[in-house]
N, C-alpha and C positions, 0 to 999 in steps of 0.2 A: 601372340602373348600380349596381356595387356599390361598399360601403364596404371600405376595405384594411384596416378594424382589427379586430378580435377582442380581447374580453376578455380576461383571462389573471390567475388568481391570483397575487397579492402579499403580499408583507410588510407588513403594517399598518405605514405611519410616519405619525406626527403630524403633521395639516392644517399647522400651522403650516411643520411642515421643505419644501413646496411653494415658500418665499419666497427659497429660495437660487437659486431662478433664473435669476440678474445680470440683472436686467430682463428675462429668459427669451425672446429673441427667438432668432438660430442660436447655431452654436457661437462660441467666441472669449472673450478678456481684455475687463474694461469698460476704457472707453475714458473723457473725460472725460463728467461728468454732466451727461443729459441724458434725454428718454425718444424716443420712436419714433425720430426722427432733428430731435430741437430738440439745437440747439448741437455734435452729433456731431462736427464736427472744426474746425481749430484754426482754418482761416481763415475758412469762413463763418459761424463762430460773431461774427466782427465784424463781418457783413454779414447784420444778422438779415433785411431785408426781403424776399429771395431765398434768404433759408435751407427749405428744403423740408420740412415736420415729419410729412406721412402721404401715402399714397397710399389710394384706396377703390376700387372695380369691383363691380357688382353688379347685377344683372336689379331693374329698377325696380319694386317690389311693387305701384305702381298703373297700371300701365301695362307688362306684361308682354311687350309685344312691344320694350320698349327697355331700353338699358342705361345705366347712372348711374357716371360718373366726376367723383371728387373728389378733388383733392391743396389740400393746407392747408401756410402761408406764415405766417413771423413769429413765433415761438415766444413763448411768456410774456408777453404781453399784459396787462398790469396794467390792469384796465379805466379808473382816472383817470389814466393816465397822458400826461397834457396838454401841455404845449397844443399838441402839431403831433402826436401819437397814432399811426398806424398806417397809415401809406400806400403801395399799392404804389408800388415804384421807377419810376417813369418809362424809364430808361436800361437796360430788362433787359427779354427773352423770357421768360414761363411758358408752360411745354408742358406738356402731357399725349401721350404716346405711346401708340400700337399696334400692336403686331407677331403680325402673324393669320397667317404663313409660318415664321415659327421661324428666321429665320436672323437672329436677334437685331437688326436693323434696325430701324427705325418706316414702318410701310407707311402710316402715318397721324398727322398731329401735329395736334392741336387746338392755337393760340397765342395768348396773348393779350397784350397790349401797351398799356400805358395812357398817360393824359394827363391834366395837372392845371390844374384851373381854380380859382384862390386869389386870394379878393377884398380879403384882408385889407390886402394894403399895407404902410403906414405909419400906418394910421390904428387898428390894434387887434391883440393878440396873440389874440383867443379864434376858436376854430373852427369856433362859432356864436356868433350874440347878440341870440338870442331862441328861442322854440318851433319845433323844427321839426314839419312836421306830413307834406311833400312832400318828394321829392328834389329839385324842382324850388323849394323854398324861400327867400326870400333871405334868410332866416336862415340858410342852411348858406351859409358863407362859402367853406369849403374842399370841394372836390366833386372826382370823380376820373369817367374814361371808359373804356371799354379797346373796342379792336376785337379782333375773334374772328374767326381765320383757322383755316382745315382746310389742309394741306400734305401733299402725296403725296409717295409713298419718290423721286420725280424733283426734289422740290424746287419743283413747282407751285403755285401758294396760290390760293387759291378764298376769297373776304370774307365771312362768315357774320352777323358782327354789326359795325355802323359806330356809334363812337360809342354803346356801351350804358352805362345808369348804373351806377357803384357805389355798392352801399349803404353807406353813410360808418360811419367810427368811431361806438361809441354812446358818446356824452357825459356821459349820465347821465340817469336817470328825470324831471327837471324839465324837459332842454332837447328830448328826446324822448320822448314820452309814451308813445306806441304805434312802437315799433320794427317791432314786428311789419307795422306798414302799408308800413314805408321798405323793410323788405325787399322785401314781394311786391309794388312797384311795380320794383325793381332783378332780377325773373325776366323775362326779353327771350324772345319767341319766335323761333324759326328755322324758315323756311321748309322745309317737308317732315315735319316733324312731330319736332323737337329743342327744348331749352331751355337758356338759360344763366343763369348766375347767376354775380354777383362780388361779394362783401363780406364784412365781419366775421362772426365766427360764434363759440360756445361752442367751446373746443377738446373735440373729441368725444372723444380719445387718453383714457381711464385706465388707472392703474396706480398703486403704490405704490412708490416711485424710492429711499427708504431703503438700495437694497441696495448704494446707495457706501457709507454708513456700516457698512463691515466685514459684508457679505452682514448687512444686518438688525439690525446692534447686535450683531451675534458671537452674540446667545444667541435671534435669531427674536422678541424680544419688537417689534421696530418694523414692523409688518404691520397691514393695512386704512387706511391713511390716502389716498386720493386725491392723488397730489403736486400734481397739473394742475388741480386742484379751484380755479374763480373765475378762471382764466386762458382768452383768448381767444386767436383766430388768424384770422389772412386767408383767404378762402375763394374756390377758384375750382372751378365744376361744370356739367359737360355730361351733359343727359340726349336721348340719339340712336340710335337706331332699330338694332334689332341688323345688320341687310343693309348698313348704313354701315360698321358695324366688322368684319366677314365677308370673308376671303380671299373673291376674285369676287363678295362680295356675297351672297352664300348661307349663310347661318348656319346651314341645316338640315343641310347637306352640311359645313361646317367653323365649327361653333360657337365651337371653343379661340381665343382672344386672349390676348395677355400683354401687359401694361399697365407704364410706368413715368409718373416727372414729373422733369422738371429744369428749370432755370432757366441761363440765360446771359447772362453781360455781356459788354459791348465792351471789348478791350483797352485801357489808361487809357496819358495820356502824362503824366506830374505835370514842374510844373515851378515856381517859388516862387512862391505865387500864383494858381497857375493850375493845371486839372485837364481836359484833354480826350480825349474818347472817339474811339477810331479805331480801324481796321485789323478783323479777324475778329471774332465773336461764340464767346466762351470760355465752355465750361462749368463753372458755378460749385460747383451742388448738381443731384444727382439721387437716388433714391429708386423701389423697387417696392415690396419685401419690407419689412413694420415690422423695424426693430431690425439692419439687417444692416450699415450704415456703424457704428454704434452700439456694438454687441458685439461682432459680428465679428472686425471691420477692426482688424489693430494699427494703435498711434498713429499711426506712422513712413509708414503707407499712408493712412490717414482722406482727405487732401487728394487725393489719387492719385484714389482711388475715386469722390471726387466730379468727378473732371475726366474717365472714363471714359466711356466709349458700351457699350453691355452686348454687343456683338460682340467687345470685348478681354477681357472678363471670364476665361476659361479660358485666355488667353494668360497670364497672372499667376499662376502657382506658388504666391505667398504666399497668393493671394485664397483658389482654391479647398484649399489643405491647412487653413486651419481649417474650413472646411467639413466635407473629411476626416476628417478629425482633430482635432476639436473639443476644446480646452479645460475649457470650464465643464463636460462630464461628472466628468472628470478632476477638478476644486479642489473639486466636491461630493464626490466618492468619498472624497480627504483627511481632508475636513473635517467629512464629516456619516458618513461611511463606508456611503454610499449607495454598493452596485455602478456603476460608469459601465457604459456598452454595450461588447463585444468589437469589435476589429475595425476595419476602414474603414467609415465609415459612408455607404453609399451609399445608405442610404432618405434622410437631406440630402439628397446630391446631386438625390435626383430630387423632395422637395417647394420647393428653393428654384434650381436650374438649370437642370431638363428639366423640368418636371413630373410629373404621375404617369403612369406608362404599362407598359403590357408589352409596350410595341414594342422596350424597349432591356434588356430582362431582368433589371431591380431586381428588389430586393427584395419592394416593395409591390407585389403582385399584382393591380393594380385599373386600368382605365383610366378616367382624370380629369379630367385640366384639362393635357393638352402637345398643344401644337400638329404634332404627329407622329400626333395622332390624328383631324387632319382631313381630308377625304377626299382634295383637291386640293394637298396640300402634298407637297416634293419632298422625300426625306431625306435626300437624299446633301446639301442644302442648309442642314440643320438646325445650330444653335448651339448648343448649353448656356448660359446666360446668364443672367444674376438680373432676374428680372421679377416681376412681381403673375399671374400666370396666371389667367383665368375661363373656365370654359366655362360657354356663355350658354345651353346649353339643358336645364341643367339648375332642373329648377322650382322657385319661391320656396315656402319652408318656409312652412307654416300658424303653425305653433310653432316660433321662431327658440330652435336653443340658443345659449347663448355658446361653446361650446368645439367651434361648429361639425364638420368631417369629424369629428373624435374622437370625436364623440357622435351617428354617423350621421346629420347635419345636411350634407349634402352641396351644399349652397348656404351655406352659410360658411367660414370660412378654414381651410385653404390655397388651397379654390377659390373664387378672388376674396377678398376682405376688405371685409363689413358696418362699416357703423356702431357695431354692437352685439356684433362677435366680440371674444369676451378674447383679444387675441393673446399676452398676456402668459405667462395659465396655458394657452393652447395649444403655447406654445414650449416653456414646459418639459418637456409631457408630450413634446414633439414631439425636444427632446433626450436625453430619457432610453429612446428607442427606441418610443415607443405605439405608431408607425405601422405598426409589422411586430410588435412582443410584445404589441399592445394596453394598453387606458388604465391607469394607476399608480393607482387610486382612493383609494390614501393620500396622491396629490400634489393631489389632486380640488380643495379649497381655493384652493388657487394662494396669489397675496398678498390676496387678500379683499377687493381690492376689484372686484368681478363686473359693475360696470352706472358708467356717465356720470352724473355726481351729476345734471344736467340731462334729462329726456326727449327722444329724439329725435322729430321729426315724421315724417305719415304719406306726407305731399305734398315733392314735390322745394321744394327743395334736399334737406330731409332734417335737414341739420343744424340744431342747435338755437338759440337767439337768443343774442346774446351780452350775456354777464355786465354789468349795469351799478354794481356795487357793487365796492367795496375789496376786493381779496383779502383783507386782514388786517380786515374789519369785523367787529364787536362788540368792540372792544377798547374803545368809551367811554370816558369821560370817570377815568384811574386815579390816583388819588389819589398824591401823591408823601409818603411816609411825614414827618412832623414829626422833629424833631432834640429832645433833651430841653432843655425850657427854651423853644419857641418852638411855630410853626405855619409851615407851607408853603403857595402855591397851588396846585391843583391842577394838571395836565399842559394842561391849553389854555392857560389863562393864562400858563403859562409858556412855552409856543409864542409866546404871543401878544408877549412881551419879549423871547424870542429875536430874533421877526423884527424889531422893531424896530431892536435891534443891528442887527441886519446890514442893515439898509437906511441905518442912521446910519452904518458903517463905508465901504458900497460910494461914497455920496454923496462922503464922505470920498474915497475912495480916487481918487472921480470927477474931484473938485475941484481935486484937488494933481495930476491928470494932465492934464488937459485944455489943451490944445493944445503936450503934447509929443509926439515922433513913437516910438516904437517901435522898440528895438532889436532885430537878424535875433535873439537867444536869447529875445525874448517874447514 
């Protein structure tokens, strides 16, 4: 299979001007900050436990005859951030989709749906309290389940997993010593030769997120810092047999799949006091393509796009013209007085709505990852529609680059998305035309930050353990500068008479209310 890029002499520009990127996912205005799709638009940014932050796809490297789907929940994860921590929603669907026909449908949803077992009561606020060693611990007070269903394009459901653990919040290196055991007791197998896993994990997402602050600080000096660096996120992963994911089950004859994730709640009735779930299952957040609700999407649509099903996508004018007609070449050309690309950009269109293919006479001469190029599919039936696209037979790299198809690594992204593809510095080269003029080797840099501060594993899940220290640790113990004329205590000590205050004020506050009732403004 061939690669669609060819090198092409360039303008030498400085590694660093790579960081104008705006998080370098498609075209479009940034949107509020955030990176893959954590926090992307206005309302599920208040609804972090169903907020969807990546989507993954990818021929499983030890186990080649299957394929590994991973979408990741819950953005920014402060690993102590206690005492009730990081629990999927009970009240909401997580899917994972597959559409192996092209007509933008899900011919297949993996779903998962969980349930909470909380022993805490009245008797304790901690989450544990003692070592855990087991999922099955009774030191973990707080534990979580989820059943794993498959559902055909008919709406069929088939139970794959009843009741699987998830591996809980990590607490911290005292109250969990070996995480690593709680994980690989929370890997469930599935009859026929599948695996699932649900729990916390390292957020695998890097990038350097600076480029709100005025593309980089206006003058490019705020580049290589990992923003996501010590933040975790929810993890849900199916690793399942490629003939499962295969139009009729034949993967040889039609390998191409396109992949998304979304998440749905029950319409809410509120009323004073009272909050109950009824009527349909709405969609909340959904996600293929890193960075596309993110950059893309104007504000005014952000909400819109996540309530879509990716069959209406090319029904929406606004969606696909920045696609078109991309933006961020445009405020680079302004501003860095880098050339943007001429023209309608339809090599976009076909790495983020058809795939690649020369079934529909792109630009990109290569057939790739669009499911127009599997044997059994029908065209007059075919969608345009933003998806994760993988063709599954194409072989796992010996030597994974990060800047995947760009660097003739044709099992990294745009076909499917690794653990370890920069989506970031592939977006940009991927905006500024590589796909059809070849790579920019003066954007080669990208934002400099290349790799997951954490290693990823070789074995499913994949991803990596999660963080159990302070995002902000090493700050110690910082001396509060003296006043001339005296001495200060240090910053814990003076934590340490904060809280006091404020436990002698609440008491306070407690005493002089206690047994009055509440009026409807408090």
């Amino acid at each position: 299979m061939s690669t669609p890029l060819t090198r092409r002499r360039t303008t030498r520009v400085t590694a660093a001007l790579a960081a104008v990127g705006v998080a370098a996912g498609l075209a479009g205005a940034p949107g509020p900050a955030g990176a893959s799709s954590h926090r992307e638009a206005p309302l599920i940014a208040g609804d972090p436990a169903v907020d969807n932050t990546d989507v993954y796809a990818f021929v499983s490297p030890e186990h080649q005859d299957t394929v590994t789907l991973i979408a990741n929940f819950a953005p920014f994860q402060e690993p102590n951030g206690g005492p009730n921590f990081y629990p999927f929603a009970t009240d909401a669907r997580y899917d994972l989709n597959v559409d192996n026909d092209g007509d933008a449908k899900a011919d297949l949803t993996y779903r998962f749906t969980f349930q909470t077992e909380d022993k805490r009561g009245k008797s304790t606020f901690l989450y544990n309290n003692g070592v855990v060693t087991t999922l099955d611990d009774e030191n973990l007070l707080f534990r979580q389940f989820y059943t794993l269903e498959v559902v055909d394009q008919r709406g069929n459901a088939k139970k794959l997993v009843q009741r699987g653990k998830v591996a809980p919040s990590n607490t911290g290196p005292k109250s969990m010593p070996d995480y690593e055991a709680l994980r690989d007791q929370a890997i469930t197998a599935v009859p026929g030769g599948a695996r699932a896993f649900v729990g916390q994990a390292d957020d695998p997402f890097f990038l350097d997120l600076r480029v709100f602050d005025l593309l980089y600080g206006a003058d490019l000096s705020e580049v290589g810092q990992d923003t996501l660096r010590g933040f975790n996120a929810n993890t849900i992963a199916v690793q399942v047999p490629k003939n499962w994911l295969a139009l009729k089950g034949d993967a040889k004859r039609n390998p191409v799949i396109g992949v998304w994730s979304d998440t749905e709640r029950r319409s809410m009735e509120i009323s004073p006091g009272r909050a109950r779930a009824h009527g349909d299952w709405v969609q909340v957040s959904r996600l293929g393509n890193p960075l596309v609700n993110e950059v893309v999407v104007p504000a005014a649509l952000k909400d819109t796009f996540n309530s879509l099903t990716p069959d209406q996508d090319a029904k929406v004018k606004e969606l696909v013209d920045r696609v078109t007609a991309p933006e961020v070449p445009q405020l680079i050309e302004q501003i860095y007085k880098i050339p943007a690309p001429k023209g309608k950009r339809d090599d976009l269109v076909e790495i983020f709505l058809t795939g690649i293919t020369t079934k529909l006479g792109g630009p990109i001469k290569a057939d790739l990852n669009s499911q127009l190029d599997n044997a059994d599919v029908n065209p007059k039936r075919f969608v345009p529609s933003e998806q994760l696209r993988l063709n599954m037979a194409v072989p796992v790299s010996g030597d994974q680059n990060r800047l995947g198809v760009l660097a003739k690594d044709n099992q990294g992204y745009p076909n499917g998305r690794r653990l370890t593809d920069d989506v970031v510095d592939i977006g940009l080269q991927a905006l500024e035309g590589a796909a059809v003029n070849g790579v920019v080797e003066g954007l080669a840099a990208g934002d400099k930050v290349d790799a997951n501060e954490n290693a990823f594993g070789k074995q499913f899940p994949y991803v990596a353990l999660p963080n159990n220290t302070a995002v902000n640790a090493g700050g110690g113990e910082v001396a509060i500068k003296p006043t001339a004329g005296g001495s200060m205590p240090t910053a814990p000590l003076w934590g340490g008479l904060l809280a006091v205050l404020l436990i002698g004020a609440g008491f306070w506050v407690f005493r002089n209310r206690a047994g009055q009732t509440a009026s409807p403004t408090e």
